[in-house]
MITORVO-724611 format. One record per atom (N, C-alpha, C): residue in one letter; x, y, z. Coordinates in nm, 3 decimals, decimal comma, padded with zeros to 5 digits, m for minus. Example, Ala and Ser with C-alpha at 12.3 -4.5 7.8 and 13.67 -1.06 7.14 Angstrom:
{code:A&x:01,319&y:m00,569&z:00,780}
{code:A&x:01,230&y:m00,450&z:00,780}
{code:A&x:01,320&y:m00,330&z:00,780}
{code:S&x:01,285&y:m00,225&z:00,708}
{code:S&x:01,367&y:m00,106&z:00,714}
{code:S&x:01,290&y:00,003&z:00,787}
END
This chain:
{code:X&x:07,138&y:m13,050&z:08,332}
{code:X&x:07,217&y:m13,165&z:08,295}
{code:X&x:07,176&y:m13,283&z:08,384}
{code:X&x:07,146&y:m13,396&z:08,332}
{code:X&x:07,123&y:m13,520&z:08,394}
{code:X&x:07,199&y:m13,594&z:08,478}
{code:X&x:07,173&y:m13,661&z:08,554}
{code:X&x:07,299&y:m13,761&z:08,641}
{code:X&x:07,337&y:m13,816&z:08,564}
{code:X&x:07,303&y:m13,858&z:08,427}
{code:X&x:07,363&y:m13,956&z:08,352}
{code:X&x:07,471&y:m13,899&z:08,280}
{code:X&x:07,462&y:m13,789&z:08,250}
{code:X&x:07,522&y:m13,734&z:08,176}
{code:X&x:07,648&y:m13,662&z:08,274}
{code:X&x:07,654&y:m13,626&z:08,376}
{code:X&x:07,727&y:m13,588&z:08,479}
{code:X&x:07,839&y:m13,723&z:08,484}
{code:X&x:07,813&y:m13,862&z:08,524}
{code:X&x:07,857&y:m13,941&z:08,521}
{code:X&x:07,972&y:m14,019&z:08,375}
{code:X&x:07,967&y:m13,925&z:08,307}
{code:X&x:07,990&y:m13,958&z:08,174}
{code:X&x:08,130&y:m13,845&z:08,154}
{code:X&x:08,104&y:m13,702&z:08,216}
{code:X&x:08,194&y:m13,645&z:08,214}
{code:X&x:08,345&y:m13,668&z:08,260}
{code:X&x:08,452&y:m13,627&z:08,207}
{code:X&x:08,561&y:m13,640&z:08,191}
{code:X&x:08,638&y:m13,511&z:08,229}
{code:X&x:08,739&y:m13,478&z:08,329}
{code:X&x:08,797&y:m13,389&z:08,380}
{code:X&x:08,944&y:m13,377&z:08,361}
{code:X&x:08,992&y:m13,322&z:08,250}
{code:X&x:09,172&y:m13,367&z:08,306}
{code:X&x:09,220&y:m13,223&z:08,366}
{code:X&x:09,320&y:m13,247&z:08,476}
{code:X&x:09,289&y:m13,206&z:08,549}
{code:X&x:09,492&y:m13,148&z:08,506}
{code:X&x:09,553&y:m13,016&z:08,523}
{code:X&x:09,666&y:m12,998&z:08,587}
{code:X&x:09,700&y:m13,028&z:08,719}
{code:X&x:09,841&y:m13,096&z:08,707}
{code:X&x:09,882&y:m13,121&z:08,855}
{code:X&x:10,043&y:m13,061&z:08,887}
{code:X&x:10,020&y:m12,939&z:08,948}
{code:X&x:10,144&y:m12,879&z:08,993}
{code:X&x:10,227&y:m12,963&z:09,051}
{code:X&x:10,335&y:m13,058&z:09,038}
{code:X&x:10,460&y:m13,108&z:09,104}
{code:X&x:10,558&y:m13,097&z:09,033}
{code:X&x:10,673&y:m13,110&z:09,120}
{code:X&x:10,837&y:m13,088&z:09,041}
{code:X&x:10,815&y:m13,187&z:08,884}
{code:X&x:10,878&y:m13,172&z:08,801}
{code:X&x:10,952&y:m13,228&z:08,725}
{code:X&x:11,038&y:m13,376&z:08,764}
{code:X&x:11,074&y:m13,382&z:08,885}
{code:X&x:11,120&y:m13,469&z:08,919}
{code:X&x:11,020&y:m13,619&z:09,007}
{code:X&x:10,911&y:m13,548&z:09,028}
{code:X&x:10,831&y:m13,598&z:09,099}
{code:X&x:10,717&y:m13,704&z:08,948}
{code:X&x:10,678&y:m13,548&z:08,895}
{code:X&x:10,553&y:m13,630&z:08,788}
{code:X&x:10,582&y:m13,738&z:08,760}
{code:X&x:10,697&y:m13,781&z:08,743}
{code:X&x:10,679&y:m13,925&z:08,656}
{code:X&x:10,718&y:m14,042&z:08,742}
{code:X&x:10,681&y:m14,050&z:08,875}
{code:X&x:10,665&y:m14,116&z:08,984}
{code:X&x:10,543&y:m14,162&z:08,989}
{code:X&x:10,481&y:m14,044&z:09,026}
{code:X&x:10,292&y:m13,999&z:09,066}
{code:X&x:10,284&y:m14,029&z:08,909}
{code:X&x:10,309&y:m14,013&z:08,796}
{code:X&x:10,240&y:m14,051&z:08,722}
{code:X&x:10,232&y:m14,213&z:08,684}
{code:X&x:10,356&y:m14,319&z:08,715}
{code:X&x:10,370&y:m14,427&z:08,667}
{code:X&x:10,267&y:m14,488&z:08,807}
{code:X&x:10,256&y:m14,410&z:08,915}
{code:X&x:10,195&y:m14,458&z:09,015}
{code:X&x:10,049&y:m14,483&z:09,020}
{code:X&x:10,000&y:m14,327&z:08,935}
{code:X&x:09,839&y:m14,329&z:08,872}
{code:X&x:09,836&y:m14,441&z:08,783}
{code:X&x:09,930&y:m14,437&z:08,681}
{code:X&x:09,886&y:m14,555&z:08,595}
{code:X&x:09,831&y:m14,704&z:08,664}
{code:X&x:09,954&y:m14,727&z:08,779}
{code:X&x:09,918&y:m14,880&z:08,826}
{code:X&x:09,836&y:m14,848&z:08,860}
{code:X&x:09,724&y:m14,729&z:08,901}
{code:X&x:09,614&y:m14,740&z:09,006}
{code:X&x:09,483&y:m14,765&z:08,921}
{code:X&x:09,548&y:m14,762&z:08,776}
{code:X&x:09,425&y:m14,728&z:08,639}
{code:X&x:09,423&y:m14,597&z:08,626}
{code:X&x:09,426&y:m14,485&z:08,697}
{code:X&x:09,391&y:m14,386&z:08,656}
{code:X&x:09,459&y:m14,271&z:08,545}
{code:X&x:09,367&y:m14,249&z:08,396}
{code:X&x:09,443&y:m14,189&z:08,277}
{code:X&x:09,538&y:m14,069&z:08,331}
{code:X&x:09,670&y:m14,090&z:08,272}
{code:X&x:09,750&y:m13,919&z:08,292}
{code:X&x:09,871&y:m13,949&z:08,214}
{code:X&x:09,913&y:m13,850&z:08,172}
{code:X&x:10,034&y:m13,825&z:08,115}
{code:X&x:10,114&y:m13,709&z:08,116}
{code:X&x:10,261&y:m13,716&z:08,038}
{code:X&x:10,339&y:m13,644&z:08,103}
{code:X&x:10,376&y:m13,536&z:08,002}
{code:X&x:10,301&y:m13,461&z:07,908}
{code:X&x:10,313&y:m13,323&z:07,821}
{code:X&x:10,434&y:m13,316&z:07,778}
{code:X&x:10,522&y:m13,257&z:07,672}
{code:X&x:10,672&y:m13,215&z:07,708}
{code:X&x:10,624&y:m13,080&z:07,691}
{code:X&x:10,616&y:m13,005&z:07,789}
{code:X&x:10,607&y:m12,900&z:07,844}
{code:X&x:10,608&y:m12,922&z:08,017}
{code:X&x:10,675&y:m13,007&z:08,054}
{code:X&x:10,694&y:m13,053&z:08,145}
{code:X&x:10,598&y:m13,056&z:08,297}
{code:X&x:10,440&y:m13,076&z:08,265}
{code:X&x:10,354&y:m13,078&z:08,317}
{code:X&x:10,320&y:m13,219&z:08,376}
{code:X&x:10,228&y:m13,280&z:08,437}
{code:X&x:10,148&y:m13,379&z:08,451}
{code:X&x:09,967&y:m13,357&z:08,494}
{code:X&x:09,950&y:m13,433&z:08,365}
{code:X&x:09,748&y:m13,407&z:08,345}
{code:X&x:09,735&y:m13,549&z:08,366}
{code:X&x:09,603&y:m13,515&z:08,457}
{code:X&x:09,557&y:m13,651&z:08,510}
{code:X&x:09,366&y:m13,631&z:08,475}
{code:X&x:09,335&y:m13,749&z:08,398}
{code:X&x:09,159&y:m13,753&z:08,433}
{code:X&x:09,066&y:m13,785&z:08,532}
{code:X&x:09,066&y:m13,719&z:08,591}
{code:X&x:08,987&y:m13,733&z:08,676}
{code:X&x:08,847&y:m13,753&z:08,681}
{code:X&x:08,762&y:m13,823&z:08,721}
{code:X&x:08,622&y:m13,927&z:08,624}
{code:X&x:08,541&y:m13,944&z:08,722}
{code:X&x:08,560&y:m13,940&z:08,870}
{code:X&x:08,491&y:m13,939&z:08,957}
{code:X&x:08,555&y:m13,917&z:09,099}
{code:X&x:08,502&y:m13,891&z:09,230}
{code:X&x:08,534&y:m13,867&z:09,332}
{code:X&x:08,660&y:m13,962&z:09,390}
{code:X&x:08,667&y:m14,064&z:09,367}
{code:X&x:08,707&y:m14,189&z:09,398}
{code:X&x:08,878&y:m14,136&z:09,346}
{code:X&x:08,877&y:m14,105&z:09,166}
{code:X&x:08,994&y:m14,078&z:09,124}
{code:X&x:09,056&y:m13,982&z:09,244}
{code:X&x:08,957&y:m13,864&z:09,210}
{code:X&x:09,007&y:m13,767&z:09,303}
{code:X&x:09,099&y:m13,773&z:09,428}
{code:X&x:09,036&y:m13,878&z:09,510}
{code:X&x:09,081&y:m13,889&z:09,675}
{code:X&x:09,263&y:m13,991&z:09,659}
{code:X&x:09,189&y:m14,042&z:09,547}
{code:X&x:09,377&y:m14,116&z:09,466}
{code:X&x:09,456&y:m14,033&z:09,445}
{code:X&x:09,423&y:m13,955&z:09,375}
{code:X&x:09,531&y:m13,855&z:09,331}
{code:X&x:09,600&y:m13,774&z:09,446}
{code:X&x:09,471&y:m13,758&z:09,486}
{code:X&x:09,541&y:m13,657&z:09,631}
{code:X&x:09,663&y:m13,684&z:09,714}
{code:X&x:09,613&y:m13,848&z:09,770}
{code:X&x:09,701&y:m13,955&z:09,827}
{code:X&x:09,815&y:m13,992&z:09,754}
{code:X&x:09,813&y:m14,001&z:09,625}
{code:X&x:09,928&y:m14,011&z:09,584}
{code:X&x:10,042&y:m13,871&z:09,565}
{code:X&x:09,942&y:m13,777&z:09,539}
{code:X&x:10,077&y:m13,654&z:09,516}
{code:X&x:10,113&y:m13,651&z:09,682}
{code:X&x:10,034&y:m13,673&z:09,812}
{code:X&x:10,083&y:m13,633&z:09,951}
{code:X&x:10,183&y:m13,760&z:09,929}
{code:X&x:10,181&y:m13,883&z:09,851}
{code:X&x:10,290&y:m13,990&z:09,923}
{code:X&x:10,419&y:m13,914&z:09,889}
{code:X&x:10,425&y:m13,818&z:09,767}
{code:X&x:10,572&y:m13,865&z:09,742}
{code:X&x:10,590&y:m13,690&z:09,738}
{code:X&x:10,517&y:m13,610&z:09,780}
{code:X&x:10,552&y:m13,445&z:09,838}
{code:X&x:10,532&y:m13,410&z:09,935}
{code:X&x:10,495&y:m13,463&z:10,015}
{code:X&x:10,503&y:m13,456&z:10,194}
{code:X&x:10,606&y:m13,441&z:10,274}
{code:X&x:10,655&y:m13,387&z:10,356}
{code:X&x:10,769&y:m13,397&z:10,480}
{code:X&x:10,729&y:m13,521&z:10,559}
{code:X&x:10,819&y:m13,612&z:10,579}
{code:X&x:10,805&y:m13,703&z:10,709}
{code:X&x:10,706&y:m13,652&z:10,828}
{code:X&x:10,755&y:m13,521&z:10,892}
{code:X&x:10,667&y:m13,485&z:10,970}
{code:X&x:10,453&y:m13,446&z:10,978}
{code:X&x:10,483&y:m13,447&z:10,837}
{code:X&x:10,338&y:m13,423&z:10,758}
{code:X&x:10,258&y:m13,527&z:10,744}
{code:X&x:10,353&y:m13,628&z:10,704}
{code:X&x:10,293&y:m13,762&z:10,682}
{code:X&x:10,304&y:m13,807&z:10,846}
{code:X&x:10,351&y:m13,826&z:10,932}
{code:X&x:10,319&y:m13,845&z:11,060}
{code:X&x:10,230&y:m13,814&z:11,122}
{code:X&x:10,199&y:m13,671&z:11,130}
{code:X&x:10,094&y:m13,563&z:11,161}
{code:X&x:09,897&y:m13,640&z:11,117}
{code:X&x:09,945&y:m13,668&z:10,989}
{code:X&x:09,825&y:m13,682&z:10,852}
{code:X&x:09,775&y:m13,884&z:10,952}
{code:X&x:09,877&y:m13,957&z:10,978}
{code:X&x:09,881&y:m14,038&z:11,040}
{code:X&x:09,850&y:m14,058&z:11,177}
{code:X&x:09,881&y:m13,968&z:11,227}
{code:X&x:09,830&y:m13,948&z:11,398}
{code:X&x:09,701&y:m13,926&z:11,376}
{code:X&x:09,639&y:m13,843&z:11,292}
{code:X&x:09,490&y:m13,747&z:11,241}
{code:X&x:09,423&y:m13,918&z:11,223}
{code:X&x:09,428&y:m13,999&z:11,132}
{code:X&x:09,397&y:m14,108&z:11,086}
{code:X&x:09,350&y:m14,199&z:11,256}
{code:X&x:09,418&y:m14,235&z:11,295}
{code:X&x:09,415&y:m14,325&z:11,413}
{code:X&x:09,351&y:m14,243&z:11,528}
{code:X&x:09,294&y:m14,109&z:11,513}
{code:X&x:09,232&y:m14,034&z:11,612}
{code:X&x:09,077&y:m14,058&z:11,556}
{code:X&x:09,020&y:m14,095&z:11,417}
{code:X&x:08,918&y:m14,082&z:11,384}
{code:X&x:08,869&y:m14,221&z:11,420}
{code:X&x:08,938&y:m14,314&z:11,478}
{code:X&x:08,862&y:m14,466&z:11,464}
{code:X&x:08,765&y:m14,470&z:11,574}
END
């Protein structure tokens, strides 16, 4: 398979979070551009299209399923790499 064709591919991806959460992280992907929606089977699928999406998504499911202490932790880690 070609780089070109690699680049072209399309991933949607399941994303395990509460019910209460998806449609946070999902209205949140939207502002970011990135495609997802919310199934009624009470799921959230997101496309994921390149690395870039990826590292979004991540960041966004840690903003809003994290413990305070996690996100502190994840923050201390951050300001140790500069």
């Amino acid at each position: 398979m070609s780089s070109a064709t690699d680049s072209h591919l399309e991933y949607s991806q399941l994303v395990a979070v509460s019910r209460l959460d998806r449609w946070r992280i999902c209205h949140r992907l939207q502002e970011l551009m990135i495609p997802c929606w919310c199934p009624p089977d009470g799921s959230l699928r997101v496309d994921i299209r390149d690395s870039i999406n990826a590292l979004l998504l991540r960041s966004v499911v840690q903003q809003f399923t994290a413990s305070r202490p996690e996100m502190l932790d994840w923050l201390e880690r951050c300001w140790l790499i500069d």
